[in-house]
C-alpha positions as CSV (number, residue, x, y, z in Angstrom):
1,X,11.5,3.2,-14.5
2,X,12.0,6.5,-12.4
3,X,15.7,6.5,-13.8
4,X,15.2,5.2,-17.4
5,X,12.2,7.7,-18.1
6,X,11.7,10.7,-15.8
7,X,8.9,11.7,-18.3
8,X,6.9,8.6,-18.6
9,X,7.3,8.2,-14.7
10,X,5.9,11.5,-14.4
11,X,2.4,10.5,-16.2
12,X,2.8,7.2,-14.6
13,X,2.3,8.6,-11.2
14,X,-0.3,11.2,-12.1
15,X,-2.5,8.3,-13.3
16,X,-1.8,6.0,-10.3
17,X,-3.0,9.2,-8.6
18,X,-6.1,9.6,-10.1
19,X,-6.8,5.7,-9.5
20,X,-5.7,5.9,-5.6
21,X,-7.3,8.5,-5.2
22,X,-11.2,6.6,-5.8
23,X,-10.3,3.7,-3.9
24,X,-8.1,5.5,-0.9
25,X,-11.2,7.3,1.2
26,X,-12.8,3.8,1.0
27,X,-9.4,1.8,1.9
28,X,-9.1,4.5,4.9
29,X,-12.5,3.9,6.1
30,X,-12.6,0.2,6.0
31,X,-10.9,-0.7,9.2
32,X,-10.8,1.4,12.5
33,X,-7.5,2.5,12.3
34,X,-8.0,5.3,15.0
35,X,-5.6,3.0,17.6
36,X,-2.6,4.2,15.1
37,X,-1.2,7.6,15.6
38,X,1.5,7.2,13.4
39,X,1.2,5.6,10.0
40,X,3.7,5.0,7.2
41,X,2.4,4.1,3.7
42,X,5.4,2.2,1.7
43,X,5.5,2.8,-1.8
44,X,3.0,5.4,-1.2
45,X,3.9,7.6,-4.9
46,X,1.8,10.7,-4.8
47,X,0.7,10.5,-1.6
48,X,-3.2,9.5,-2.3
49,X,-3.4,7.1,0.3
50,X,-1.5,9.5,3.0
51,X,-4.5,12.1,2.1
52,X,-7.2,9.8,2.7
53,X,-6.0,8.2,6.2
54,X,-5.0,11.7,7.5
55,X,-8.3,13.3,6.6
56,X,-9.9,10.1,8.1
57,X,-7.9,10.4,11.2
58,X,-6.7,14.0,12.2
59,X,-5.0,12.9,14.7
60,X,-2.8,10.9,12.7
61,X,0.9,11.4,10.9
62,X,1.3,10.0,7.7
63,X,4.4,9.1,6.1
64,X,5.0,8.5,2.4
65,X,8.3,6.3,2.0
66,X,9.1,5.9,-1.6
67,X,11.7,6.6,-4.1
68,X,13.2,9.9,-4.2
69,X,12.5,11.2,-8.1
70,X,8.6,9.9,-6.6
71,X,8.9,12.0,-4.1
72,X,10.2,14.9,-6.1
73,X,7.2,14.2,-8.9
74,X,4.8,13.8,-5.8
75,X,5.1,17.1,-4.2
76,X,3.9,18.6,-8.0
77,X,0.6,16.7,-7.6
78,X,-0.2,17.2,-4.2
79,X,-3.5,18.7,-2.9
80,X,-4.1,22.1,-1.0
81,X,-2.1,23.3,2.0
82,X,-5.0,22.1,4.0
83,X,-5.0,18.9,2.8
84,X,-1.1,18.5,3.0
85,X,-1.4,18.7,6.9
86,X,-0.4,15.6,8.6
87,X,1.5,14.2,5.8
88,X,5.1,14.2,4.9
89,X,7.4,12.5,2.4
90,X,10.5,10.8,3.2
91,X,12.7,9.3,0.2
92,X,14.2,6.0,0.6
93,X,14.2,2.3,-1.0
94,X,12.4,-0.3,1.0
95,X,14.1,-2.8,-0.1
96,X,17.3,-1.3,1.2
97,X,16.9,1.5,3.5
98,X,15.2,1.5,7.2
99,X,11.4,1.7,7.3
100,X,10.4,5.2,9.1
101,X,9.2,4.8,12.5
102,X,5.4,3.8,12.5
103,X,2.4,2.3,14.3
104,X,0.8,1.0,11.0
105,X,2.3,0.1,7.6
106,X,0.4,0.3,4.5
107,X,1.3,-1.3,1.0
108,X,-1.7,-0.1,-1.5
109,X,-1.4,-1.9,-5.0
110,X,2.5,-2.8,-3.8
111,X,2.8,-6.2,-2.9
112,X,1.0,-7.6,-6.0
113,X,4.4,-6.0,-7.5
114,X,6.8,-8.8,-7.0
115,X,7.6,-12.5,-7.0
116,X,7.4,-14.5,-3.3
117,X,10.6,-13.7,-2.3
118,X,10.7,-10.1,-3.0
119,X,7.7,-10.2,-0.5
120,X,8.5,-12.5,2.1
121,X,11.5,-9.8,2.4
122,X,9.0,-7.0,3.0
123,X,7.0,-8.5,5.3
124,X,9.9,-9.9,7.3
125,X,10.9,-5.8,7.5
126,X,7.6,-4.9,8.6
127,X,7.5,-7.4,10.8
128,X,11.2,-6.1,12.5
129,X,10.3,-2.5,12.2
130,X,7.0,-2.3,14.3
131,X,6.1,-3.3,17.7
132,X,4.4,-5.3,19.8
133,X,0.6,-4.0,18.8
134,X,1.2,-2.4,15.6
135,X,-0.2,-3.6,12.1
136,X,0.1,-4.1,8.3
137,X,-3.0,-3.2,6.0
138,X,-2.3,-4.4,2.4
139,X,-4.9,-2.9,-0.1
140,X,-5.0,-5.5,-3.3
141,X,-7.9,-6.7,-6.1
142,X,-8.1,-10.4,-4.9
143,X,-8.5,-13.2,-7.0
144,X,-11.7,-15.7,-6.1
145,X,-9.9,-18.7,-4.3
146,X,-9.8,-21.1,-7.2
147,X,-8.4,-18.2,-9.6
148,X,-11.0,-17.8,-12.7
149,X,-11.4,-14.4,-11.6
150,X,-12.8,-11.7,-11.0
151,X,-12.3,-11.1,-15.0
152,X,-10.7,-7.7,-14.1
153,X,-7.9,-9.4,-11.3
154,X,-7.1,-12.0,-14.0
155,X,-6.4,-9.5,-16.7
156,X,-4.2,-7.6,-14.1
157,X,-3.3,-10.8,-13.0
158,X,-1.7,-11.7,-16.8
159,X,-0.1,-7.7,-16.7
160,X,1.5,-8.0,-13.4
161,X,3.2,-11.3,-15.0
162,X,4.0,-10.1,-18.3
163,X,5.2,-6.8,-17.0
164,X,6.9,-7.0,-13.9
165,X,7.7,-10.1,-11.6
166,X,4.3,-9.5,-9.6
167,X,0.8,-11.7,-9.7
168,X,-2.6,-10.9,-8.2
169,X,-3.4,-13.6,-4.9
170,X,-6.2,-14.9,-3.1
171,X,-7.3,-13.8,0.1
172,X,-6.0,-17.3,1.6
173,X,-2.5,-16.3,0.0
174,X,-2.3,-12.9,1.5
175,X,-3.3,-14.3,4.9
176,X,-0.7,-17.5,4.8
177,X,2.1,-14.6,3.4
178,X,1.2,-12.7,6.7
179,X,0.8,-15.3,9.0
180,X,4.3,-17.0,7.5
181,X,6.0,-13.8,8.4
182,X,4.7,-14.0,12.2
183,X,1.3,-11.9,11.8
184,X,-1.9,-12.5,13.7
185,X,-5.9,-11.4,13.8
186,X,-6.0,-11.1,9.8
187,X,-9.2,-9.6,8.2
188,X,-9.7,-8.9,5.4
189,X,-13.0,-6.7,3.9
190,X,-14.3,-5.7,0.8
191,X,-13.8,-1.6,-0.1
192,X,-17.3,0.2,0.1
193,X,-18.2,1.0,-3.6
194,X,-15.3,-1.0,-4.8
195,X,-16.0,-4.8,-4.8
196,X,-12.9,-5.7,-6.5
197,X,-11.2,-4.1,-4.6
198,X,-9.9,-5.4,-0.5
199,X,-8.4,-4.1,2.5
200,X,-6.4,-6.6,5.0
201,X,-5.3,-6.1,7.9
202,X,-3.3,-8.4,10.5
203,X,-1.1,-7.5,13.8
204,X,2.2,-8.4,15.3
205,X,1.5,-9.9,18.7
């Protein structure tokens, strides 16, 4: 899409902006992520995310890794100096390139992107690329276990199928997807003010 439709990608982005940006103070406060100093959203776009967890966690650095015309259409959106502190944007393809160095890797609205494989792949990379200690949160709507909805995740649900290779899971999906790829201590919580919408969380040992 980025190389097809630089225009199109642009407002694309901008409105995944605006969305992140309600749900990404509540993602950052769900879990006490103060035990990771260095954190590296994948697929992070504008940044959204990054802001939230390095406002939540001054101590922190945040890294966006995503593609490079997101980057380039990212650093038009971003907040004030201020906010901008902490946070830096590196350009690269997760499916191909190395994963910069990190504590904690997030993947907010990602992995309901692609088909099993595709993520099995991902998760097998985060999995090699942290150690012993360090953690994946994924930040996903969740389907109810037996799939009839909530009505919104089953109309994404149909969207991510229809438009890409993606689907919306359960939380017993997400957990056997981790825990398949070597991952321990899953949670998995509810965002504050956003029902629909969960943050999980599980560790390599």
């Amino acid at each position: 899409m980025y190389e097809s439709n630089k225009e199109y990608s642009a407002i694309f982005l901008k409105g995944m902006h605006q969305l992140s940006s309600i749900t990404s103070p509540g993602v950052a406060k769900t879990f006490d992520l103060s035990p990771f100093c260095e954190i590296c959203d994948l697929g992070g776009g504008s940044g959204a995310l990054a802001y939230a967890l390095a406002s939540e966690y001054p101590d922190a650095t945040v890294t966006v890794f995503d593609l490079a015309p997101a980057v380039v259409e990212a650093k038009k959106i971003t907040p004030d100096e201020n906010e901008r502190k902490n946070v830096k944007f590196v350009a690269g393809d997760f499916f191909q390139d190395e994963f910069p160095p990190a504590k904690l890797y997030t993947f907010a609205r990602i992995i309901h992107n692609w088909g099993l494989e595709k993520v099995h792949n991902l998760l097998k990379k985060t999995f090699r690329s942290l150690k012993s200690g360090g953690a994946v949160l994924i930040a996903e709507l969740l389907l109810n276990e037996n799939k009839t909805g909530p009505l919104e995740t089953v109309f994404l649900d149909i969207n991510m199928m229809v438009e890409a290779s993606g689907r919306e899971r359960t939380e017993t999906e997400y957990r056997l997807l981790l825990e398949q790829n070597g991952f321990v201590d899953f949670e998995c919580k509810s965002v504050e003010g956003h029902g629909g919408f969960h943050t999980m969380i599980a560790k390599k040992p």
